[in-house]
C-alpha positions in Angstrom: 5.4 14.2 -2.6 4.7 12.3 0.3 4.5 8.6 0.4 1.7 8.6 2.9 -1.5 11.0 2.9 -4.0 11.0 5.7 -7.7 12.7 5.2 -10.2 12.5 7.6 -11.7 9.5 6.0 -8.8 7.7 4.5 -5.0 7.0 3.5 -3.2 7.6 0.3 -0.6 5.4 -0.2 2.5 5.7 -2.9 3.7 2.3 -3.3 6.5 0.8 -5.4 5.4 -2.7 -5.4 8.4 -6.0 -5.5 6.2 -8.7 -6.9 7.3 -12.6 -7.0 9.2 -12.1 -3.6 9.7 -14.6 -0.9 7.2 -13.2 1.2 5.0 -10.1 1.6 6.9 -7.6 3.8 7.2 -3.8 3.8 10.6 -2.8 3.0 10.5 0.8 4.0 10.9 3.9 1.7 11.8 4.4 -1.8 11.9 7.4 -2.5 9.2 8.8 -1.9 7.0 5.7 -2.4 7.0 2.9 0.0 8.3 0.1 -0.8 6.3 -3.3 -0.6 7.3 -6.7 -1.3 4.6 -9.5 -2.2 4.7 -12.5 -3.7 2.2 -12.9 -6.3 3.8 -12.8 -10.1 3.2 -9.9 -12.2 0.6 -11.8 -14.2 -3.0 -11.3 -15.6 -3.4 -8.8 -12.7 -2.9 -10.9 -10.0 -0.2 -9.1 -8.4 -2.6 -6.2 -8.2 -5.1 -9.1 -6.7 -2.7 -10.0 -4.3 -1.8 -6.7 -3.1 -5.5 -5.4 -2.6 -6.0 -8.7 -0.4 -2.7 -7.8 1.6 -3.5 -4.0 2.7 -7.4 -5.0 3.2 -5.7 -7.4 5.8 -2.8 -5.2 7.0 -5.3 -2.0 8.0 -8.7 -4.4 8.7 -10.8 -3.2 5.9 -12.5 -4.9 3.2 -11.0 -5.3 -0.2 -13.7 -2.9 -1.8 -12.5 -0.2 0.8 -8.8 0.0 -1.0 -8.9 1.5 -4.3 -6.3 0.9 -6.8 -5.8 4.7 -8.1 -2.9 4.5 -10.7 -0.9 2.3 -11.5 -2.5 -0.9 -12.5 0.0 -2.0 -15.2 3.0 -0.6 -13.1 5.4 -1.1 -10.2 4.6 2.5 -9.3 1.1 2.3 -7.5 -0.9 4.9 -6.1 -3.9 3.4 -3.4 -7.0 4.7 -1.1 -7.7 2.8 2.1 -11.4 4.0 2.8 -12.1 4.4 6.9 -9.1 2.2 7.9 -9.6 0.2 10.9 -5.8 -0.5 12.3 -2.6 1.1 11.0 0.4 -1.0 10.3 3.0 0.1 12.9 5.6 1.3 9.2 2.3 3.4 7.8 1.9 4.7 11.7 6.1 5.6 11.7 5.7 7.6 8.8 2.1 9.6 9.5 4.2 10.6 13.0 7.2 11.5 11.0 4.9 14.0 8.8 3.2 16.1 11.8 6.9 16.4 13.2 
């Protein structure tokens, strides 16, 4: 499995999400998810609030445009960015590290 997917209209992103951190950050690979910190508690979904808002910001879409898959009660999150607009320079590292 890889932890990013590109088709020609959007990502797929594995995540393994850190929530209550001390700020939101990428932390680079786990496995083969990427790992994401954010700081939003675990509670009554707004983690999953909170992490929606963050990659709508991070690849300039809007928050309808990023799709929780699986993983809505979980640290282990699978996500679709529809028609992203920018890609954060750790998503862009590891799509060039997949065509090599």
């Amino acid at each position: 499995m890889q932890a990013v997917t590109r088709t020609t209209e959007s990502l797929e992103l594995r995540l393994y999400v850190q929530p209550k951190a001390s700020r939101d950050n990428w932390q680079g690979i786990h496995g083969d998810e990427i790992k994401l910190a954010i700081t939003a508690p675990p509670v009554d979904g707004k983690a999953n609030s909170h992490l929606i808002k963050f990659l709508a910001k991070q690849f300039r879409v809007a928050k309808n445009q990023v799709l929780l898959l699986k993983g809505a009660t979980g640290r282990h999150k699978l996500l679709r960015i529809l028609q992203p607009q920018q890609i954060p320079p750790q998503i862009a590292a590891l799509l060039t590290n997949e065509i090599n």
